[in-house]
N, CA, C and O atoms as a MOPAC input file, in Angstrom:
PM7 MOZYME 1SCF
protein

 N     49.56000 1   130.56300 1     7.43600 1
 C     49.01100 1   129.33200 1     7.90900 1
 C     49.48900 1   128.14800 1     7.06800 1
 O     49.78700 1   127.00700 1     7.42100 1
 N     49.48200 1   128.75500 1     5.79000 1
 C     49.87400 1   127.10100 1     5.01200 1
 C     51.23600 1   126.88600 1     5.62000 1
 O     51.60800 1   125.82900 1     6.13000 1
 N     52.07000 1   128.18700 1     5.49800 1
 C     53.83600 1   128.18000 1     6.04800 1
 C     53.73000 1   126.80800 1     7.08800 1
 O     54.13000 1   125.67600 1     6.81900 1
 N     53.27300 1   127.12200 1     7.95900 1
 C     53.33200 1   125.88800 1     9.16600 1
 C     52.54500 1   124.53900 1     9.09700 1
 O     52.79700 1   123.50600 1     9.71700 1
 N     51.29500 1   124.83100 1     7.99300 1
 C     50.76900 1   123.20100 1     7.70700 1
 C     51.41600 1   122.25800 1     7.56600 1
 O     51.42200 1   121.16500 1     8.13300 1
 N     52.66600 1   123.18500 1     5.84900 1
 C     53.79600 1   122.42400 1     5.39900 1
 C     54.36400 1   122.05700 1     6.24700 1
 O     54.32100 1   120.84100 1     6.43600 1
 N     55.27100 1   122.99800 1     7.28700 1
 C     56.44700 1   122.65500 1     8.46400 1
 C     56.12700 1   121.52300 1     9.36000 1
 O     57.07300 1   120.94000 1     9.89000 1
 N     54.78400 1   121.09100 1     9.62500 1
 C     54.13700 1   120.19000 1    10.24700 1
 C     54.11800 1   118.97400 1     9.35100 1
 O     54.71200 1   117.96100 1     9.72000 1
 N     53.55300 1   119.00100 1     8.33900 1
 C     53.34800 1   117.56400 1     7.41500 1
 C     55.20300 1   117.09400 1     7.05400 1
 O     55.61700 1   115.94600 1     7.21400 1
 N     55.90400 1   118.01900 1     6.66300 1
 C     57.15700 1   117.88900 1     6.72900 1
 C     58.13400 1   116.98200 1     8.22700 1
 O     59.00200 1   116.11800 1     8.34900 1
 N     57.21800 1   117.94500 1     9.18200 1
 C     57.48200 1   116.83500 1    10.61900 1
 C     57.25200 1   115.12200 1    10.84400 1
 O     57.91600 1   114.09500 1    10.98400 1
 N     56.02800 1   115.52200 1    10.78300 1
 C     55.16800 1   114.34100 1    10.72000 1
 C     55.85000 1   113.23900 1     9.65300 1
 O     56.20500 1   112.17400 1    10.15900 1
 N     56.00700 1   113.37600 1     8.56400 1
 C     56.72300 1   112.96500 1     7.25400 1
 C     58.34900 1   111.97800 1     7.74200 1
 O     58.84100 1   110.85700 1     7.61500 1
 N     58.60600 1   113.13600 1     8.25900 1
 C     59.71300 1   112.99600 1     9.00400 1
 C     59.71800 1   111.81100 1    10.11700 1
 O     60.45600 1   110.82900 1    10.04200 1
 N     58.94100 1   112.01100 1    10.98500 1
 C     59.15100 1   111.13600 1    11.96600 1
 C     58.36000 1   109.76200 1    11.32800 1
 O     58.22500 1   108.76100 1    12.03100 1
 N     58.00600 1   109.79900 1    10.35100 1
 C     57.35100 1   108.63000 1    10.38800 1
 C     58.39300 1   107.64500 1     9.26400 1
 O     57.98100 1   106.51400 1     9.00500 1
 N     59.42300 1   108.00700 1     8.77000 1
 C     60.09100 1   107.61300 1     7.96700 1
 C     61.28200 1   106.93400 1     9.49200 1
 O     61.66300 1   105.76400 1     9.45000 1
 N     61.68200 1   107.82400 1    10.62700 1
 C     62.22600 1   106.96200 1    11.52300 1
 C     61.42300 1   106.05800 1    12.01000 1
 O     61.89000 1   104.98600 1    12.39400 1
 N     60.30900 1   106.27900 1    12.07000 1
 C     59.56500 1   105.09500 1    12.50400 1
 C     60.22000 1   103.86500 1    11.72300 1
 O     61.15600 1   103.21100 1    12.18300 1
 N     59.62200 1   103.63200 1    10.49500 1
 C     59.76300 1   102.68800 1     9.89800 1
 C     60.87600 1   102.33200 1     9.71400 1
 O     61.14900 1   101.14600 1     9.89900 1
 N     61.92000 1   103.29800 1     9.27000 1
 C     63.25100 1   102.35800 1     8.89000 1
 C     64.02600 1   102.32500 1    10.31700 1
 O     65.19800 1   101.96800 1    10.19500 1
 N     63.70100 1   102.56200 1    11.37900 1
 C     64.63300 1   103.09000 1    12.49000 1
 C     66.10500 1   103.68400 1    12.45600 1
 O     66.96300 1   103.75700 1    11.57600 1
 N     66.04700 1   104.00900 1    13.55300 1
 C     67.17500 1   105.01600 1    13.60200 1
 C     68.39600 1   103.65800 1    13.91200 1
 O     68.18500 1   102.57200 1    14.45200 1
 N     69.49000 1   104.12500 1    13.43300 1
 C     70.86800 1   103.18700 1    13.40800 1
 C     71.30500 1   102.89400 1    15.18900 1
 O     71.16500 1   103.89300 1    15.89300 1
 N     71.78400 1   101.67300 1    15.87100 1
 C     72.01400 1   101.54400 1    16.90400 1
 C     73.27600 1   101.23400 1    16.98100 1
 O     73.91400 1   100.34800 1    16.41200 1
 N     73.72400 1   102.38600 1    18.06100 1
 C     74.67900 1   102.58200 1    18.52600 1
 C     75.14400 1   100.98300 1    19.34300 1
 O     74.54600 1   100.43800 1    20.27100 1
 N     76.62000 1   100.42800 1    18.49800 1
 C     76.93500 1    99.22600 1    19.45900 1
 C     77.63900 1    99.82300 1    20.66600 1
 O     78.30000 1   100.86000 1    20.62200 1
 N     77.38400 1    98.86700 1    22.05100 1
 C     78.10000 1    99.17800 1    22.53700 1
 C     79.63200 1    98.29000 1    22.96800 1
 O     79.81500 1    97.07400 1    23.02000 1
 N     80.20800 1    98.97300 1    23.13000 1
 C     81.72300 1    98.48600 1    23.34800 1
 C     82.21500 1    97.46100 1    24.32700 1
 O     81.45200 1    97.15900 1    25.24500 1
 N     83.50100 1    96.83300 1    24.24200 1
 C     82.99300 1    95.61000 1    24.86300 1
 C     84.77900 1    95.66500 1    24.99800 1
 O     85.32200 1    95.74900 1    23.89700 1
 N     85.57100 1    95.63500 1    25.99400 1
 C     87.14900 1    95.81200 1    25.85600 1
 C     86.96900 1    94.46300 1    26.10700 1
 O     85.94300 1    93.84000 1    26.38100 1
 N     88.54500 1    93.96700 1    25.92200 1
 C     88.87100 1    92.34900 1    26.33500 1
 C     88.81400 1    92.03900 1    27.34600 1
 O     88.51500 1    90.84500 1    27.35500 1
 N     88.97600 1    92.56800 1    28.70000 1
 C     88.81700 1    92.36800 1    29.67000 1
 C     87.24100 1    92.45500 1    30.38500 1
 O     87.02800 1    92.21600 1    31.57400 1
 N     86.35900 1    92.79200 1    29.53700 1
 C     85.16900 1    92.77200 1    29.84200 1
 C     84.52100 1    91.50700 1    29.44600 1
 O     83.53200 1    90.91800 1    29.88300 1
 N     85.50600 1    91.21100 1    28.32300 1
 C     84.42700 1    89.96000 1    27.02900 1
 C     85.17100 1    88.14100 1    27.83000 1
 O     84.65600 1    87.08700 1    27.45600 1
 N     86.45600 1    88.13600 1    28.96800 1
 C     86.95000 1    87.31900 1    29.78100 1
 C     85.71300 1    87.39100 1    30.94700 1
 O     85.01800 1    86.46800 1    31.37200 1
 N     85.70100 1    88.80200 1    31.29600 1
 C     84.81900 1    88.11000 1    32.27300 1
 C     83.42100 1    87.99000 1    32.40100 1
 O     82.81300 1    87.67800 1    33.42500 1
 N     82.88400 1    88.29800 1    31.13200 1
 C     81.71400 1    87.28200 1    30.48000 1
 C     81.99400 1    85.67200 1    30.10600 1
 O     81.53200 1    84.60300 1    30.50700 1
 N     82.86200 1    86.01900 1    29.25900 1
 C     82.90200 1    84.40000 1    29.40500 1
 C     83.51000 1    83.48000 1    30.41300 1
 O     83.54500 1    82.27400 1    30.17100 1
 N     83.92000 1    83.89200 1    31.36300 1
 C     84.24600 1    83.43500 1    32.78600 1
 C     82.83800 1    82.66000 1    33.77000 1
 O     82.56100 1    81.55900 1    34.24800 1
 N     82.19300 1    84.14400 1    33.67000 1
 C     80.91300 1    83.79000 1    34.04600 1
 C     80.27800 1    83.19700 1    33.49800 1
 O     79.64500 1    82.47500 1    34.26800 1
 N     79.92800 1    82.97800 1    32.12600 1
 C     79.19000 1    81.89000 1    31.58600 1
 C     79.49500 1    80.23900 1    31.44400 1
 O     78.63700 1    79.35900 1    31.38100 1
 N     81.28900 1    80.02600 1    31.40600 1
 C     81.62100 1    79.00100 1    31.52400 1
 C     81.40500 1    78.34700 1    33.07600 1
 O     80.90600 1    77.22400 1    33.14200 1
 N     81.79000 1    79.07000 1    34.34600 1
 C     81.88300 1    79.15200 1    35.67400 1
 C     80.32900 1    78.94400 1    36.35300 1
 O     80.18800 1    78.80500 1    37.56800 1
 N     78.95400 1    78.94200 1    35.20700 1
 C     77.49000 1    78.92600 1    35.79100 1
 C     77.40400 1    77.78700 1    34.66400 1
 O     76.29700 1    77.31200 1    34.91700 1
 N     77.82000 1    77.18400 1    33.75700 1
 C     77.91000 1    76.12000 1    33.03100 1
 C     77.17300 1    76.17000 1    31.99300 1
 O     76.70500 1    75.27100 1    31.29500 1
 N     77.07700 1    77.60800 1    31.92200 1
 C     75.71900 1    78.25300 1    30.55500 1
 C     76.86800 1    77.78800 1    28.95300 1
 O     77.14900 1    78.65000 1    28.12100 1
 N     77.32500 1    76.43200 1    28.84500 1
 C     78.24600 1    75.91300 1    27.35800 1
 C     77.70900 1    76.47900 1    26.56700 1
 O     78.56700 1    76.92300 1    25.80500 1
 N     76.29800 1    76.88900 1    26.10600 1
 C     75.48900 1    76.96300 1    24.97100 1
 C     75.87100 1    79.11700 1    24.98200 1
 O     75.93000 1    79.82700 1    23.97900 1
 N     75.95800 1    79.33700 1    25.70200 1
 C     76.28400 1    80.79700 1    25.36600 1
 C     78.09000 1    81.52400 1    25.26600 1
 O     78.45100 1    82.69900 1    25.18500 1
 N     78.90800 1    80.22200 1    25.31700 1
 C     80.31400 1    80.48900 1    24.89600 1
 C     80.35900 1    81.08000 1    23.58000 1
 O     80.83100 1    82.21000 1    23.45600 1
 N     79.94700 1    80.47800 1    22.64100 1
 C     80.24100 1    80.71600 1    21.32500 1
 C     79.81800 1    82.56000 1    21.12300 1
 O     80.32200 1    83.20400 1    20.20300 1
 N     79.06100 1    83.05600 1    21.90700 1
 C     78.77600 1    84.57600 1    21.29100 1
 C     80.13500 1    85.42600 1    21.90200 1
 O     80.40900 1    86.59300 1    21.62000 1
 N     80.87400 1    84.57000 1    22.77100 1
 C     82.17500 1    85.40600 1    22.92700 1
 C     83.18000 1    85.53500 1    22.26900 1
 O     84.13500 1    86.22500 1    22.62600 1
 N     83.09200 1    84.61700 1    20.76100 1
 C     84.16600 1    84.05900 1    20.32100 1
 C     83.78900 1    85.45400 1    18.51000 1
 O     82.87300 1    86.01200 1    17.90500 1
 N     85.40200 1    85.26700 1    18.50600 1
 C     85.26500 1    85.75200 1    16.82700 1
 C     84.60700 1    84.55400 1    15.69400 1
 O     84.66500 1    83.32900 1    15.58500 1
 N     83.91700 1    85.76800 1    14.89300 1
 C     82.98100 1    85.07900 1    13.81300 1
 C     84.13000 1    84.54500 1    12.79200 1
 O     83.84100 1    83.60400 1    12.05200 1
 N     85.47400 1    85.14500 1    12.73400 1
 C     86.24000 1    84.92600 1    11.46700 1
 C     87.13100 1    83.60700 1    11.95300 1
 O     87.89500 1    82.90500 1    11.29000 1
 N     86.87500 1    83.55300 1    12.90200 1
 C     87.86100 1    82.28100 1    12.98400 1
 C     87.13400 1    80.82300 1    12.31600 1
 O     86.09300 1    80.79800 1    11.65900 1
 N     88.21100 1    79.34100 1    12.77600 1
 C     87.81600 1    78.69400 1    11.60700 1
 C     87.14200 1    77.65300 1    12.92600 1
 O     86.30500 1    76.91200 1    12.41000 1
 N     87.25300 1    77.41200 1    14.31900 1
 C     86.33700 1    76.62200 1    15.17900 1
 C     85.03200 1    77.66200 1    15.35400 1
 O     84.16800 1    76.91300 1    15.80900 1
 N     84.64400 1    78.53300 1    15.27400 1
 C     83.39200 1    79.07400 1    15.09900 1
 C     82.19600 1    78.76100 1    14.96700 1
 O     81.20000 1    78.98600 1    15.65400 1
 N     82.43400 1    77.99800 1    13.63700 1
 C     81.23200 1    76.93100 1    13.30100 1
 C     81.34300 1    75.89900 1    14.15400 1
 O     80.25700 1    75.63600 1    14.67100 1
 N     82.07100 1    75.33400 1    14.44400 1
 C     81.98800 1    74.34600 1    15.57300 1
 C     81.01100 1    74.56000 1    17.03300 1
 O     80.03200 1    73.91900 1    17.41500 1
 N     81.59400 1    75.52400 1    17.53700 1
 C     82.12500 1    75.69400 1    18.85100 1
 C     80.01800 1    75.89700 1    19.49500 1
 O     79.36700 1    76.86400 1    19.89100 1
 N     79.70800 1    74.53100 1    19.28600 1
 C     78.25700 1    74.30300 1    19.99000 1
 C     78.56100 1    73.65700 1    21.63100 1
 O     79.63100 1    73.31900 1    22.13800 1
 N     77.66800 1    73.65000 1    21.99300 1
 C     77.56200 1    72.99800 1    23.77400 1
 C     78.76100 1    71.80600 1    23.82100 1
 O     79.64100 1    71.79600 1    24.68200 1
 N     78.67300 1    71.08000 1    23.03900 1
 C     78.93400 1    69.83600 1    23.25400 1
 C     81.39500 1    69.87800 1    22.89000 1
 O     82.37000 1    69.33800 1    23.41100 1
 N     81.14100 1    70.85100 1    21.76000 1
 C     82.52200 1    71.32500 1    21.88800 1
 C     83.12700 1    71.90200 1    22.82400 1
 O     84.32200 1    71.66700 1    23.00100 1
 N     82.23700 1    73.03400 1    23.85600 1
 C     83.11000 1    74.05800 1    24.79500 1
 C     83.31500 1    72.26000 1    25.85700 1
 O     84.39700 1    71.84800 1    26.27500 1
 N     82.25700 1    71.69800 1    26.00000 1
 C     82.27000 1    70.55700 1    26.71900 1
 C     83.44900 1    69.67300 1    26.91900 1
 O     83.93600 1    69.25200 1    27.96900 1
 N     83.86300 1    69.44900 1    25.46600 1
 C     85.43300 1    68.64300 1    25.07400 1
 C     86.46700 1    69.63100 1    25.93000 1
 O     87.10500 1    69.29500 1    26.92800 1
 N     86.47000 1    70.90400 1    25.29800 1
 C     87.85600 1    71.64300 1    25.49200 1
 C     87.57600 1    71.75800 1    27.61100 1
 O     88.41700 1    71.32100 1    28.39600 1
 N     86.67400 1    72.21300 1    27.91000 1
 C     86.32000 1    72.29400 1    29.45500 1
 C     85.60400 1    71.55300 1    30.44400 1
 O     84.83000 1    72.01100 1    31.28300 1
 N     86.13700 1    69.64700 1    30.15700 1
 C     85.21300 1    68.75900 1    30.80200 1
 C     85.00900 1    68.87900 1    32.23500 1
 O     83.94800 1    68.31900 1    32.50900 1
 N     85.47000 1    69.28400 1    33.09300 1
 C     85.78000 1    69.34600 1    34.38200 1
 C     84.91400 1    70.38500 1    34.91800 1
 O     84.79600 1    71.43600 1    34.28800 1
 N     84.16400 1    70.16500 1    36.24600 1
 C     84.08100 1    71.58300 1    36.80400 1
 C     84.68600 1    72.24700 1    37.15800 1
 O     85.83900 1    72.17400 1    36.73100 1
 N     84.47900 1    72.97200 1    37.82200 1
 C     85.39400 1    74.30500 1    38.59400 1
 C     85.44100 1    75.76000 1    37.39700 1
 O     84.98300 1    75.96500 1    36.27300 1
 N     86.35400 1    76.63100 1    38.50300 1
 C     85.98400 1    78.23200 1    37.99800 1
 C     87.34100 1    78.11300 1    37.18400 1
 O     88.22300 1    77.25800 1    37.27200 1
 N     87.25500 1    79.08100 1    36.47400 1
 C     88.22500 1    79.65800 1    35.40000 1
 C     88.39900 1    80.94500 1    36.12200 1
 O     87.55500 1    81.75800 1    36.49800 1
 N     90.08000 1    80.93700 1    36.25900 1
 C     89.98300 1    82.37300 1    36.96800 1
 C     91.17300 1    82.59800 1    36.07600 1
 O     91.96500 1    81.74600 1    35.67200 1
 N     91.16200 1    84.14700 1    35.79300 1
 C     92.13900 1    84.63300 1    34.42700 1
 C     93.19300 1    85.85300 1    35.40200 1
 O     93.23600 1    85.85100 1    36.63300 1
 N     93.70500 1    86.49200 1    34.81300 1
 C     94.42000 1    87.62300 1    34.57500 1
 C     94.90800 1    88.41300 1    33.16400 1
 O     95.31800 1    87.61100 1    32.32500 1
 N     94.93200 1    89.30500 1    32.89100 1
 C     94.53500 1    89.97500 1    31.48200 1
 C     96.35600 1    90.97100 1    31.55900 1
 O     97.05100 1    91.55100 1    32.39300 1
 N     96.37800 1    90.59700 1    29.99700 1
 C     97.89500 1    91.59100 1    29.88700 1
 C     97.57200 1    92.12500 1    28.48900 1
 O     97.86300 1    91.44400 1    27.50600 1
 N     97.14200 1    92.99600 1    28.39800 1
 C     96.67900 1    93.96500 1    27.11900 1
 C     95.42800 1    93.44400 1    26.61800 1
 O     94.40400 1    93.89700 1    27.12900 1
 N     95.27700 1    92.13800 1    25.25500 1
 C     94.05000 1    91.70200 1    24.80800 1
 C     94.65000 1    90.28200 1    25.05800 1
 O     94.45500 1    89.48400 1    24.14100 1
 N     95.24300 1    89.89600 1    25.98000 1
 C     95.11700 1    88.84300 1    26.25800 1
 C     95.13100 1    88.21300 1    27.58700 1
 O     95.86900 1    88.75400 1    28.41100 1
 N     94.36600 1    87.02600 1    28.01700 1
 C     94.41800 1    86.90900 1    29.61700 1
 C     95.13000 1    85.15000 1    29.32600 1
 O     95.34000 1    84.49700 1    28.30400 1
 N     95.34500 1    84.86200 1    30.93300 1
 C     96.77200 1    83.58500 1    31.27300 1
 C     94.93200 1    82.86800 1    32.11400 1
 O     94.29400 1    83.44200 1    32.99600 1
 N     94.70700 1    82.05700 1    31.69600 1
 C     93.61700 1    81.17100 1    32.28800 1
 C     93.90300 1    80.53300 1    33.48900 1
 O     94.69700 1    81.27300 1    34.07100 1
 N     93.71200 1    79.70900 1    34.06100 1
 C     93.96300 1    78.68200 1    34.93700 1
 C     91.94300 1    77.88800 1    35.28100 1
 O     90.98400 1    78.57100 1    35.64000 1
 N     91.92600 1    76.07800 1    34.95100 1
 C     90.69900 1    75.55400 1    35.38200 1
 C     91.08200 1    74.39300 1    35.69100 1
 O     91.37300 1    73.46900 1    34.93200 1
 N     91.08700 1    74.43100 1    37.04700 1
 C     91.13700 1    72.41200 1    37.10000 1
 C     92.44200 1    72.35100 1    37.44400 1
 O     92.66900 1    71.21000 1    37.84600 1
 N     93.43200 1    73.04400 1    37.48100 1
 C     95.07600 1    73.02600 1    37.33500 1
 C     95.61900 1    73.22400 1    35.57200 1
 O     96.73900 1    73.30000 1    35.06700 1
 N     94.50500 1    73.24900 1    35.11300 1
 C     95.11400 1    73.43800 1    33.56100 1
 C     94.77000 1    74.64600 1    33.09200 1
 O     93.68400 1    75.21000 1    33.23200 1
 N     95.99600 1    75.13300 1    32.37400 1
 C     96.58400 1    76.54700 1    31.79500 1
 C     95.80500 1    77.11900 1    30.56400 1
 O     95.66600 1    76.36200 1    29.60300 1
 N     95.42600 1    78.03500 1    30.51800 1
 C     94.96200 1    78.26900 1    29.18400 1
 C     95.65700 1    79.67700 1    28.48900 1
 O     96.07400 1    80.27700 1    29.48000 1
 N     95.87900 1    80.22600 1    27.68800 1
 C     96.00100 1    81.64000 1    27.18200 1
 C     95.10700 1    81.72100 1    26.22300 1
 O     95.00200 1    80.86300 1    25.34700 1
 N     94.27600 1    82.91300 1    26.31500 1
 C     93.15600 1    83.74200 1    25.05400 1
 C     93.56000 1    84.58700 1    24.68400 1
 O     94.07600 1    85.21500 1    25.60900 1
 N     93.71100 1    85.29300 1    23.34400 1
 C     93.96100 1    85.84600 1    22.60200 1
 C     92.52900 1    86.65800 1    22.24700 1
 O     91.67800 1    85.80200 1    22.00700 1
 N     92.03600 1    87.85400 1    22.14600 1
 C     91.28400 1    87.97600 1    21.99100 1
 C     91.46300 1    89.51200 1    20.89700 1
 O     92.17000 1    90.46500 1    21.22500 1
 N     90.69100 1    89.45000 1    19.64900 1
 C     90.44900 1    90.88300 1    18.61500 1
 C     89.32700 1    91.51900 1    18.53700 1
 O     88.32300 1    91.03400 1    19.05900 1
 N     89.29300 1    92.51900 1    17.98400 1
 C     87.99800 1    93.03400 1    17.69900 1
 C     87.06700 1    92.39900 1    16.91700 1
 O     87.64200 1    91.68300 1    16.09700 1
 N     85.84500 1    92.35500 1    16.82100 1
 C     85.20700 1    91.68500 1    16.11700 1
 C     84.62600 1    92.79300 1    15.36900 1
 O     84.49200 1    92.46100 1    14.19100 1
 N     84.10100 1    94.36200 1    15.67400 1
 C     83.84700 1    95.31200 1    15.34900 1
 C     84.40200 1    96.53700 1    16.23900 1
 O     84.59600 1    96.38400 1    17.44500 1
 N     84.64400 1    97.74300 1    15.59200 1
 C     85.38400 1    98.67000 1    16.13900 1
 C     84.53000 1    98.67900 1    17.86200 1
 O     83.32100 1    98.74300 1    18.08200 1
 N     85.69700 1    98.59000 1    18.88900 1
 C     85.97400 1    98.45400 1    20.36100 1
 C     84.78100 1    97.47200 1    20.43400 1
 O     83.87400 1    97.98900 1    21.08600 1
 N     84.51400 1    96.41100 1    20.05500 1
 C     83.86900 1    95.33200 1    20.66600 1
 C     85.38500 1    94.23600 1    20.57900 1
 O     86.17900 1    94.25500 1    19.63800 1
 N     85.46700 1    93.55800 1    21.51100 1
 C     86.59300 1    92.36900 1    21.54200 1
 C     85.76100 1    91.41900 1    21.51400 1
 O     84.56700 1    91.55700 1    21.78000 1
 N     86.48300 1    90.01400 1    21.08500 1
 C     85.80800 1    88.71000 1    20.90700 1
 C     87.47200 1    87.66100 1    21.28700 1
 O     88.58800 1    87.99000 1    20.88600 1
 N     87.26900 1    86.85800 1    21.83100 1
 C     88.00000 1    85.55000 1    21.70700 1
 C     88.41300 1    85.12600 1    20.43400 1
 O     87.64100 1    84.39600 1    19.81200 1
 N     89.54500 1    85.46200 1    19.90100 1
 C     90.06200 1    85.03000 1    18.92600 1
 C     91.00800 1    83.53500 1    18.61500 1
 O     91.13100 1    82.97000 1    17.52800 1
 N     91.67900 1    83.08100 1    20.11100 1
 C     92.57200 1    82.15500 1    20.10500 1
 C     92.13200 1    81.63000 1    21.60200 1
 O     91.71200 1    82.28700 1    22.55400 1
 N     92.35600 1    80.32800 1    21.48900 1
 C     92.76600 1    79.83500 1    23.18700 1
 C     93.57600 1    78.50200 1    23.13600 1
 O     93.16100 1    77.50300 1    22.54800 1
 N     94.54100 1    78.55400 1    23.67400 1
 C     95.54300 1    77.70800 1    23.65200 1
 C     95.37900 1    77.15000 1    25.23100 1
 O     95.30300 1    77.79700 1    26.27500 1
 N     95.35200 1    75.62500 1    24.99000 1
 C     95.96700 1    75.01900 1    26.14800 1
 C     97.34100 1    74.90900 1    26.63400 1
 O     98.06800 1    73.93100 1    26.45600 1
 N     97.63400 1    75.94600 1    27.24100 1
 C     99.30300 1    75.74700 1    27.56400 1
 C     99.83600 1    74.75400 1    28.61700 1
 O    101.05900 1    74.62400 1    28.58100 1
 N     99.07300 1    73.89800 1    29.71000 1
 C     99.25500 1    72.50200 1    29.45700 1
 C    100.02700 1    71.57900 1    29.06300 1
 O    101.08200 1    71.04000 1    29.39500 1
 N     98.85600 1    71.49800 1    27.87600 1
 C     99.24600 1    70.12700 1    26.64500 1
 C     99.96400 1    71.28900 1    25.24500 1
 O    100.26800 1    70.55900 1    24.30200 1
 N    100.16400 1    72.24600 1    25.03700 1
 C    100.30900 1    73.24300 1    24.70800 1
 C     99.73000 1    72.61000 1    22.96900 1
 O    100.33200 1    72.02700 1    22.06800 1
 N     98.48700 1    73.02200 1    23.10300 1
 C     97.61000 1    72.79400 1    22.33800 1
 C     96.39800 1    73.61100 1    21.95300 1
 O     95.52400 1    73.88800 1    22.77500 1
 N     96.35400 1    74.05500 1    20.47800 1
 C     95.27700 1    75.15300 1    20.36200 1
 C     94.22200 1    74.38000 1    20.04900 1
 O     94.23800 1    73.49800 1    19.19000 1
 N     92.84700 1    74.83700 1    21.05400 1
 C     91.88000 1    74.32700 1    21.63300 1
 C     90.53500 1    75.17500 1    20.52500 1
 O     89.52600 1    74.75300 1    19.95900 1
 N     91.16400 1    76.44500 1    20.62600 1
 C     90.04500 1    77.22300 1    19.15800 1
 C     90.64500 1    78.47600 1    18.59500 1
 O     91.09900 1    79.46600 1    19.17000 1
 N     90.54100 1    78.21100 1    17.45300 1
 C     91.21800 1    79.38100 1    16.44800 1
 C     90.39700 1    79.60800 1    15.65300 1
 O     90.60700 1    80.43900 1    14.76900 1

């Protein structure tokens, strides 16, 4: 009887230590062509304020890149419609060109790393 009191308080012990510290969460993965057409859709419903979670943390417009910046680089309405060639997609908004560059931000999550106005051929965020 004690054999299994222990095996029990040992349980119990147990689960209550995942309780508290929780168990580690699995990220999930995010290819480049998934993380374009999130931010497609968010630029395309005019949600400016949720661009920046598509973008890499290591770059140096990062800190910038609030409502009022995606605003500068994308004054115009209309849709952004892309096409993707490995981790990178060829933009088109308004008649103006864009290319994204996009890296991992953590193993198989992608993020927006670059976007060039090819245009004015001008980098818009790095």
């Amino acid at each position: 009887m004690k054999k299994y009191t222990g095996i029990l308080i040992a349980t119990l012990l147990l689960g209550l230590i995942f309780v508290v510290t929780g168990c580690p969460q699995k990220v999930e993965s995010v290819s480049a062509s998934e993380r374009m057409a999130m931010f497609r859709d968010d630029l395309n419903a005019g949600n400016l304020g949720n661009l920046k979670g598509h973008t890499h943390p290591l770059t140096v417009s990062y800190a910038l890149a609030n409502t009022a910046y995606w605003a500068v680089i994308f004054p115009l309405t209309g849709n952004l419609t892309y096409t993707m060639s490995g981790n990178s997609a060829t933009a088109i908004r308004n008649g103006i060109a864009y290319t994204f560059d996009l890296k991992e931000d953590v193993k198989d999550v992608y993020k927006i790393y670059k976007i060039v106005n090819t245009t004015s051929s001008s980098t818009v965020f790095q």
